[in-house]
C-alpha positions, 0 to 999 in steps of 0.5 A: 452690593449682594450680587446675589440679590441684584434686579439684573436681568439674566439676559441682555438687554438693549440700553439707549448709549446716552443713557449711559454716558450721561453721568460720564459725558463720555461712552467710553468713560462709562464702559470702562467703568462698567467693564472694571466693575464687572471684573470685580463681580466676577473675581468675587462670585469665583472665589464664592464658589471656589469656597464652597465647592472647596467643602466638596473637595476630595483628596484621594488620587484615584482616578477610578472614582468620581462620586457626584454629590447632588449638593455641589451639582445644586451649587454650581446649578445656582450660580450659573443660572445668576446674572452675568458679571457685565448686566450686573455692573450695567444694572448697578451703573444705570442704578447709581450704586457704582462709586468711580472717580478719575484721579486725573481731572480731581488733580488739576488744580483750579484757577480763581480770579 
């Protein structure tokens, strides 16, 4: 998923808790699964930016200058102003585009009469 071309709201929205725990069957269930896909989001759009502010990087040890390069303020700008990594896990739950699986309840095995 393109986090830069999510339909996620920048603001919080209030979501209906059957809603969300109707795949799952379980609230509980579903925030975890929310909570570990935003987690994902976010180590992925930090190391986005840690690269391209990387290209701005200077390596001189002088404290005395600091240069503002108005290209890394538009960058940062930019990614402040995207979704949190949480409405954009939610979005994509509520959407079905979040693959989960519980390796628990896939290992018990079946009774057949």
């Amino acid at each position: 998923m393109d986090y830069k071309k999510s339909k996620a709201p920048v603001n919080t929205v209030t979501r209906n808790i059957m809603d969300l725990c109707d795949e799952t069957g379980n609230i509980y269930e579903s925030v975890a699964i929310i909570a570990k896909r935003a987690n994902q989001i976010s180590v992925q759009i930090k190391e986005d930016l840690s690269k391209k502010l990387a290209e701005f990087a200077s390596y001189n040890d002088s404290l005395e200058e600091v240069f503002e390069n108005r290209e890394q303020i538009e960058i940062s700008r930019y990614y402040e102003k995207l979704p949190k990594p949480s409405l954009q896990a939610t979005q994509e739950f509520v959407e079905d585009k979040v693959y989960w699986r519980d390796p628990a309840k896939d290992a018990q095995p079946t009774a057949e009469l």
